[in-house]
C-alpha positions as CSV (number, residue, x, y, z in Angstrom):
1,X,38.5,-55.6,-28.7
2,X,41.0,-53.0,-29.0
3,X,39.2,-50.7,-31.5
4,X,35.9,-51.1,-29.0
5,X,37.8,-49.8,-26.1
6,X,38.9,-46.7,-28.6
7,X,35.5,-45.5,-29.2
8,X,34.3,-45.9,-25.9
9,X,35.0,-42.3,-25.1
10,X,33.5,-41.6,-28.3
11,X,30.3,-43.1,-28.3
12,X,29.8,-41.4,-24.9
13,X,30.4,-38.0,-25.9
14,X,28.6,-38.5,-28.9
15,X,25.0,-40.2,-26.9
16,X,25.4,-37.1,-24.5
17,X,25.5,-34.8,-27.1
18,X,22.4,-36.3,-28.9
19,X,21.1,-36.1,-25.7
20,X,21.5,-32.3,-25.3
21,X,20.6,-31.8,-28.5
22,X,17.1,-34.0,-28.1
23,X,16.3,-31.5,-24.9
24,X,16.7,-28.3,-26.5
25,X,14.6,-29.7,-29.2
26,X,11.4,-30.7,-26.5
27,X,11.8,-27.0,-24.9
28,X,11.5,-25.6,-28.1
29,X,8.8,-27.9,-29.0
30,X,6.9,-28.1,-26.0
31,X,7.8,-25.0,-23.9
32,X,6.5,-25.0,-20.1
33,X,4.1,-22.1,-20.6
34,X,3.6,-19.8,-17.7
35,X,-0.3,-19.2,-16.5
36,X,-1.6,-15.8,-17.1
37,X,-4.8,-14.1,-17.0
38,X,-7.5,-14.1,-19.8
39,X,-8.6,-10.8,-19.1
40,X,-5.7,-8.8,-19.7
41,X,-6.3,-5.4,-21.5
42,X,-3.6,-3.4,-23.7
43,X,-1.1,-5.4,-23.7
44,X,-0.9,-5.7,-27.3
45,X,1.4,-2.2,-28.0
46,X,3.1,-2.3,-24.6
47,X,3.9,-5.9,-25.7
48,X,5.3,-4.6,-28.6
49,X,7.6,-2.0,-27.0
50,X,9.3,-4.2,-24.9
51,X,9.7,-7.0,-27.3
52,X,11.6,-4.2,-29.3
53,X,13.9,-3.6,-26.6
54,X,15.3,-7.4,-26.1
55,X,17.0,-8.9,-29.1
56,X,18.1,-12.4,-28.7
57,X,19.8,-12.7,-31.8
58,X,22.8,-10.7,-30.0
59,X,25.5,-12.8,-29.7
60,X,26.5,-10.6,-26.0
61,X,24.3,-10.9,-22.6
62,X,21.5,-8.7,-22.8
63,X,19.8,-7.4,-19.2
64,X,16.6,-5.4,-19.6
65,X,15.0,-3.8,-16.6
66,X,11.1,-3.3,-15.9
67,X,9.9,-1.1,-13.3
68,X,6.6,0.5,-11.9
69,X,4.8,1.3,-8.9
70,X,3.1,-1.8,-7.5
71,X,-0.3,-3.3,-9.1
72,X,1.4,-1.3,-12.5
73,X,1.5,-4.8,-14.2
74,X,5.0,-5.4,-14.1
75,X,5.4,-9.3,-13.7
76,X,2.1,-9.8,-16.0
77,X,3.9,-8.6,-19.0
78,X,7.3,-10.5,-17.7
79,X,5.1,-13.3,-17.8
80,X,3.7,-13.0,-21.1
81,X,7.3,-11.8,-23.0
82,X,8.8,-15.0,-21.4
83,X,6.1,-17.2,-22.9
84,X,6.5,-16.0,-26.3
85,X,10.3,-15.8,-26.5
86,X,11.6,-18.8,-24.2
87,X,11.8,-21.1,-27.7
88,X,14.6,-18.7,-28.6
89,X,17.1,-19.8,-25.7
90,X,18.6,-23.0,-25.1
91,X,16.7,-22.7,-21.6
92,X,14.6,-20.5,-19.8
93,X,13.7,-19.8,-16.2
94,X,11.4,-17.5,-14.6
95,X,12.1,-16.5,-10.7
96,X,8.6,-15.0,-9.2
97,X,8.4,-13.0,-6.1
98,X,12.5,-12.7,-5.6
99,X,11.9,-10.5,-2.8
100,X,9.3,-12.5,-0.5
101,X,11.3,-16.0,-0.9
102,X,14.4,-13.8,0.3
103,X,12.7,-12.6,3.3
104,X,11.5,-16.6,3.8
105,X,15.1,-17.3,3.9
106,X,14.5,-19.3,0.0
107,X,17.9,-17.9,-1.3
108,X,18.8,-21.7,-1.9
109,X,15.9,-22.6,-3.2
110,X,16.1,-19.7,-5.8
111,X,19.1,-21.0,-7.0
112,X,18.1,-24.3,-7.2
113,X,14.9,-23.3,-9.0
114,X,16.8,-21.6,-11.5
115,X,19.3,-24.8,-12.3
116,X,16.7,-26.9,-12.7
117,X,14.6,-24.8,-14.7
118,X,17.3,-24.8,-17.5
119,X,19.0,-28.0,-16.8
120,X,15.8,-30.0,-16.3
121,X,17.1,-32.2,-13.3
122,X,17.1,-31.3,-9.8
123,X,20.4,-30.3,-7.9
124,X,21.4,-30.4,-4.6
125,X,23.1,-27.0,-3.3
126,X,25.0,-26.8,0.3
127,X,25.3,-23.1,0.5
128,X,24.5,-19.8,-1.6
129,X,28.5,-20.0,-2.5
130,X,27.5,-23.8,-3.9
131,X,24.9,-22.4,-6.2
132,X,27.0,-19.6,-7.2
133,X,29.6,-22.0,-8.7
134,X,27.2,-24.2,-10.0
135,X,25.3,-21.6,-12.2
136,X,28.8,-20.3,-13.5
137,X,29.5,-24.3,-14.2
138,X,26.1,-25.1,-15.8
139,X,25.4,-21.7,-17.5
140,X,28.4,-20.6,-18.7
141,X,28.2,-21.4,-22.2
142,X,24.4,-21.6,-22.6
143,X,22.3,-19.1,-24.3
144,X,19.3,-18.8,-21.7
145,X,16.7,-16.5,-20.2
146,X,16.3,-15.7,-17.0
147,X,13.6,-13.7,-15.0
148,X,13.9,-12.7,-11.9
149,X,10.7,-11.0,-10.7
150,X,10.3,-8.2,-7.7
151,X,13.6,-7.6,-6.6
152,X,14.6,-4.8,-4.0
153,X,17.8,-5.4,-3.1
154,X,21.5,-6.0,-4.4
155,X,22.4,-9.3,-2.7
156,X,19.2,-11.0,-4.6
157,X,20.5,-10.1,-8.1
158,X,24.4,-11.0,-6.8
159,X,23.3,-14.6,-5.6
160,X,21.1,-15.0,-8.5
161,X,22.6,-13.4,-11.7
162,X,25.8,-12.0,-9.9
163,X,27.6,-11.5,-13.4
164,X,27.2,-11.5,-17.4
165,X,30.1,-13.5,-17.2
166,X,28.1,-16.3,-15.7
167,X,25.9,-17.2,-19.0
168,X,26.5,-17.8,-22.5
169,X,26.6,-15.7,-24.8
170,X,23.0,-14.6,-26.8
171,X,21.7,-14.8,-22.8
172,X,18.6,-12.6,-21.7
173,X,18.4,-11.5,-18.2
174,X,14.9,-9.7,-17.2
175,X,14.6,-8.2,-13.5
176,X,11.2,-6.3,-12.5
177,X,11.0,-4.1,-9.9
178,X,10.0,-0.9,-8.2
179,X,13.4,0.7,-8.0
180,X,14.9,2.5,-10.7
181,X,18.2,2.7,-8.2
182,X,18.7,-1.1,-7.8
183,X,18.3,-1.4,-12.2
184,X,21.1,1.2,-12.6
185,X,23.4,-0.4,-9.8
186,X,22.9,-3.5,-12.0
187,X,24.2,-2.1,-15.0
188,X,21.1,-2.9,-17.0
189,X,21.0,-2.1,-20.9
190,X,17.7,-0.9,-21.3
191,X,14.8,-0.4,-19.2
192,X,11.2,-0.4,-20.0
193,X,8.8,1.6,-17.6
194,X,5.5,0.3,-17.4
195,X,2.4,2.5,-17.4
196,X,-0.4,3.3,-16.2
197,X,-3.5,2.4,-18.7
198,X,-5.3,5.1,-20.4
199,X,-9.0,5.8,-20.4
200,X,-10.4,3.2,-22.4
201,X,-8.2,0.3,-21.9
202,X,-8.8,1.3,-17.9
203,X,-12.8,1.7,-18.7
204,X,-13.0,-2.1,-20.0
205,X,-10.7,-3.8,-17.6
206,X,-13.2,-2.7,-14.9
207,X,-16.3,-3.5,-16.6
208,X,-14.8,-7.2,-17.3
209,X,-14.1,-7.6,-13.8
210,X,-18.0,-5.4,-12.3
211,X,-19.9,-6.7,-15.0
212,X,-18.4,-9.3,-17.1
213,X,-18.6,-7.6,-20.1
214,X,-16.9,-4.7,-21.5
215,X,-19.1,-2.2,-21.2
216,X,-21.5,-1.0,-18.1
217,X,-24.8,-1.9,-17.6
218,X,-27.2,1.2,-18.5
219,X,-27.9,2.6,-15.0
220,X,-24.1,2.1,-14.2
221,X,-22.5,4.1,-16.5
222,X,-21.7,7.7,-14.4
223,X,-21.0,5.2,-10.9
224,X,-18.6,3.0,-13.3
225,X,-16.7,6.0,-14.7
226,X,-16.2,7.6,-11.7
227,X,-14.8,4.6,-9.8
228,X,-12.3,4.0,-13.1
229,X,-11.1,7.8,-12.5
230,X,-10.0,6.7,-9.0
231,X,-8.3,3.8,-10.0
232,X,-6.1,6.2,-12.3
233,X,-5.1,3.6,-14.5
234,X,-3.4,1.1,-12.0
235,X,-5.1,-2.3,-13.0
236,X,-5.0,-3.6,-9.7
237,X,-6.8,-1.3,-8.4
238,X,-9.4,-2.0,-11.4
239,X,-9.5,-5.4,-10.9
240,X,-10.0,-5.0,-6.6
241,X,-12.9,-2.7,-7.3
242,X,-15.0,-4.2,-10.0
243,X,-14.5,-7.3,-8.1
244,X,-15.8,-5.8,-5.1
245,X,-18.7,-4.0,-6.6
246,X,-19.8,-6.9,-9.0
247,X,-24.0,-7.7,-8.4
248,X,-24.4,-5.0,-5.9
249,X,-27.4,-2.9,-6.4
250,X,-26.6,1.1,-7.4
251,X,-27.1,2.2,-3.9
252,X,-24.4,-0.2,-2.4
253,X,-22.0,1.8,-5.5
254,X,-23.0,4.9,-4.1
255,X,-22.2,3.8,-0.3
256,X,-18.6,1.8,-1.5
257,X,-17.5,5.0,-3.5
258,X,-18.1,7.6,-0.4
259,X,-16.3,5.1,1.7
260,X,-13.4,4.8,-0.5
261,X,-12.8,8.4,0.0
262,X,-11.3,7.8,3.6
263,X,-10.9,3.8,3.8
264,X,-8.8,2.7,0.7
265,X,-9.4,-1.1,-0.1
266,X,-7.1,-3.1,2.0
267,X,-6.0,-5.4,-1.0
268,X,-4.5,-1.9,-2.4
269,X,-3.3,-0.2,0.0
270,X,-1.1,-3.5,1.0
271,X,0.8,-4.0,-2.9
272,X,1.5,0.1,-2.3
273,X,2.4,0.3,0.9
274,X,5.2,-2.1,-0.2
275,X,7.2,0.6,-1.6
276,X,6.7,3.6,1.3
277,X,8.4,0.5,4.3
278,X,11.4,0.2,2.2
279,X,12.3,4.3,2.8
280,X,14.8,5.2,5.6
281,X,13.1,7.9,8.3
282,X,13.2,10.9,6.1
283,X,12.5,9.6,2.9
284,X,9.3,8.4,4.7
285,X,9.0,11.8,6.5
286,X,9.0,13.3,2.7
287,X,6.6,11.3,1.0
288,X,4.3,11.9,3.7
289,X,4.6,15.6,3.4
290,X,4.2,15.3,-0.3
291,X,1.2,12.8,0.0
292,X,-0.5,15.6,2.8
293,X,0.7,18.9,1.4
294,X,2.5,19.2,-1.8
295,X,0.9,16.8,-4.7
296,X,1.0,18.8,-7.6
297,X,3.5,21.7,-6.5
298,X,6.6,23.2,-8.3
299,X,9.8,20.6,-7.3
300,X,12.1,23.6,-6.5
301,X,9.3,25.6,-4.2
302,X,8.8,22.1,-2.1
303,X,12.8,21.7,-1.9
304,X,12.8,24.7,-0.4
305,X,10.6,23.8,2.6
306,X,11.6,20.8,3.1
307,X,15.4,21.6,3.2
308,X,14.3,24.5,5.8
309,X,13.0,21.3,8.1
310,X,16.3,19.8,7.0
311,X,15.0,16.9,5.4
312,X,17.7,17.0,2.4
313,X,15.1,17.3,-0.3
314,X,17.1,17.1,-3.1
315,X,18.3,13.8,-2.6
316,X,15.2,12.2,-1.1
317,X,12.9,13.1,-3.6
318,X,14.7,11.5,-6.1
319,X,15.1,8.6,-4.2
320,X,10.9,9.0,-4.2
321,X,11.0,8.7,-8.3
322,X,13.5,6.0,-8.2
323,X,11.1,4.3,-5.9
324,X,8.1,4.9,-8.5
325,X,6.1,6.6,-5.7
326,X,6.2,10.2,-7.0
327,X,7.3,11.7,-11.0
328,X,8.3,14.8,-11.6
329,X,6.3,16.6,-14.9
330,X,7.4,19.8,-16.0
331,X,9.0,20.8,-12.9
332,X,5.8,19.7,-10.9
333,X,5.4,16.8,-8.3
334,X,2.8,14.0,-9.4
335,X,1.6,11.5,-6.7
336,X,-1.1,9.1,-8.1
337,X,-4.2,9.3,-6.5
338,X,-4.2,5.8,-4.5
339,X,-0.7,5.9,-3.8
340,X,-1.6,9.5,-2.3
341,X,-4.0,7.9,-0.4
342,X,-2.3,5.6,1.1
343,X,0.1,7.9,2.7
344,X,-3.4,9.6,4.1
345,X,-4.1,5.9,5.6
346,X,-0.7,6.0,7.1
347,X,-1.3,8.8,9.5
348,X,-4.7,8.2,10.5
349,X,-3.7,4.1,11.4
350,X,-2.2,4.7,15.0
351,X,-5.5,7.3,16.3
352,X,-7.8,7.0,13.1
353,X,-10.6,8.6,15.6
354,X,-8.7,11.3,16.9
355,X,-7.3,13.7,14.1
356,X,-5.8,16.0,16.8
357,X,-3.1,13.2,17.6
358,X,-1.9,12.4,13.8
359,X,1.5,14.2,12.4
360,X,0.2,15.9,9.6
361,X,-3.3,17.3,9.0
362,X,-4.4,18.4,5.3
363,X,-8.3,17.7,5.6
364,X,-10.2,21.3,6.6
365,X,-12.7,18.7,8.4
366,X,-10.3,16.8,10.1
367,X,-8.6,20.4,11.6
368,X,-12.0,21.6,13.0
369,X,-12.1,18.6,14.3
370,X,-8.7,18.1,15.8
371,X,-8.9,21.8,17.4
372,X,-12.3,20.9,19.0
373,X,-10.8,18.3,20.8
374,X,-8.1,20.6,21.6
375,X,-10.1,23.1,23.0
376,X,-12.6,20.5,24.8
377,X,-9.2,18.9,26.4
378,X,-7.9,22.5,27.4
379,X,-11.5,22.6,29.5
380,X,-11.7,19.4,30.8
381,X,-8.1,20.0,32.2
382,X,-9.1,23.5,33.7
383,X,-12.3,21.9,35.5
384,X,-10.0,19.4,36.8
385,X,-7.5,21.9,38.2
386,X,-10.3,23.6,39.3
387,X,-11.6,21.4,41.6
């Protein structure tokens, strides 16, 4: 009797051990596998390169950063890195869209989400403070990898991943986002930027999604390679437009690619325009003079101007690169193309019919037009006085 109540404590640490031991086994064995899409073109070398960057037989926290202008393909190779590597941590979690459940008031849920990812049971949370303590608890000395996709501010990384103190050591911490800014606030120890695709990898991503194939039909080739050279590379814009244009006749490519030259696709524009509402006043005021008047001029020549209109160039267009809506080659601005456009869609959306009513004007038809209805205003208001 008396040795049985000795080994009571023993035999219970001991079954709950086993049992820890028999769950880390089933992740590694049957990991829950993230969904991503079969037609995803060049991933194999950007794959690579990041994979490079995250070590997990470190025995410190590791935090790697991914950024990119919107549609760049940020949380699709997230995705696919945590589906491969996950069997290397003693748990695994992967937070999509970080930003939209914090605007829906999810913090909780987040955190939540994240516990039970790794602990495999669900937990009850009171408050954000709750789940704080509760990850230290439960995390502390597990090796684990954690995603947190989309972020954009501080507070979602400090509620979420707060510390490297929280996890064990070995841990892996992923955040994508669009701002450079928020990755160096966090203290991140590497960061991969992910690009655009080149010519070819661009060419059959759009052909998968106008034609189903990977290359063009015959009579498509010149409308198919012109539509990839506005996508510039960003595969959701690739995906959006062959998806669009797939089993229309030639003429209907010919009528969607003149249109696209004033009306940017909606399901674009949106992903982008993401980036331009989270600017203050002037860092919007900036882009917009950049997306109108100065694409592809020398940095310190734009400075100039805009510090004349006392727009504090300096720091604002940085705060543009950290944003991934502008880069700076060779001492020259670079907008891409789309996100270019956008800005265009910007001021024409409060009076898109009456160009002499819009901020900026850059378009030598759109002046004409602009100063016609000047003049034929100046007129109508001399007749009136007139009379």
């Amino acid at each position: 009797m008396g040795n049985g109540i000795e080994s009571e404590p023993w035999v219970r640490y001991e079954s709950k051990y086993i049992e820890e031991i028999a769950e880390v086994i089933r992740k590694k064995l049957d990991p829950k596998l993230l969904h991503v899409d079969d037609d995803i073109v060049g991933i194999d070398f950007r794959l690579k390169e990041l994979k490079s960057l995250i070590n997990s037989q470190l025995h410190d926290v590791r935090v790697v950063g991914i950024y990119g202008t919107g549609g760049i393909g940020k949380t699709t190779i997230a995705k696919i890195v945590y589906n491969e590597i996950q069997c290397e941590f003693n748990g695994a979690s992967f937070l999509e869209n970080v930003k939209e459940s914090f605007n829906k008031g999810c913090q909780l849920q987040l955190q939540q989400k994240l516990l039970q990812g790794i602990a495999g049971q669900k937990i009850e949370l009171s408050n954000i403070d709750d789940g704080i303590n509760m990850i230290k608890n439960t995390l502390g000395s597990k090796k684990v990898l954690i995603v947190t996709d989309d972020v954009d501010r501080r507070e979602q990384l400090e509620s979420l991943v707060g510390s490297r103190n929280w996890f064990g050591a070995g841990t892996t911490i992923i955040v994508t986002t669009r701002d450079q800014l928020l990755l160096r606030y966090y203290g991140v120890d590497v960061t991969y930027e992910v690009k655009k695709l080149d010519n070819v990898e661009a060419i059959e991503l759009f052909n998968k999604h106008a034609f189903k194939q990977n290359a063009p039909k015959e009579d498509y080739v010149t409308l198919s390679n012109s539509m990839v050279a506005y996508a510039q590379g960003l595969p959701l814009a690739l995906k959006v437009l062959g998806s669009s244009l797939h089993g229309m006749t030639i003429d209907e490519w010919k009528s969607a690619s003149n249109k696209l030259k004033n009306n940017p696709k909606k399901e674009i524009n949106d992903v982008l325009r993401i980036s331009y509402d989270m600017l203050d006043g002037s860092e919007k005021k900036v882009f917009l003079d950049i997306a109108c008047f100065f694409e592809g001029e020398d940095k310190a020549f734009v400075s100039k101007i805009l510090d004349g209109c006392n727009l504090h160039a300096t720091y604002n267009i940085r705060v543009l690169c950290d944003k991934c809506l502008i880069t700076i080659s060779d001492s020259m601005i670079q907008m891409h193309n789309l996100i270019q456009q956008m800005g265009w869609a910007i001021i024409r959306e409060e009076y898109p019919e009456d160009p002499s009513k819009w901020s900026r004007l850059w378009d030598l038809n759109d002046i004409y037009d602009a100063f016609s209805r000047q003049k034929q205003y100046k007129k109508t208001l001399e007749r009136e006085e007139a009379s």
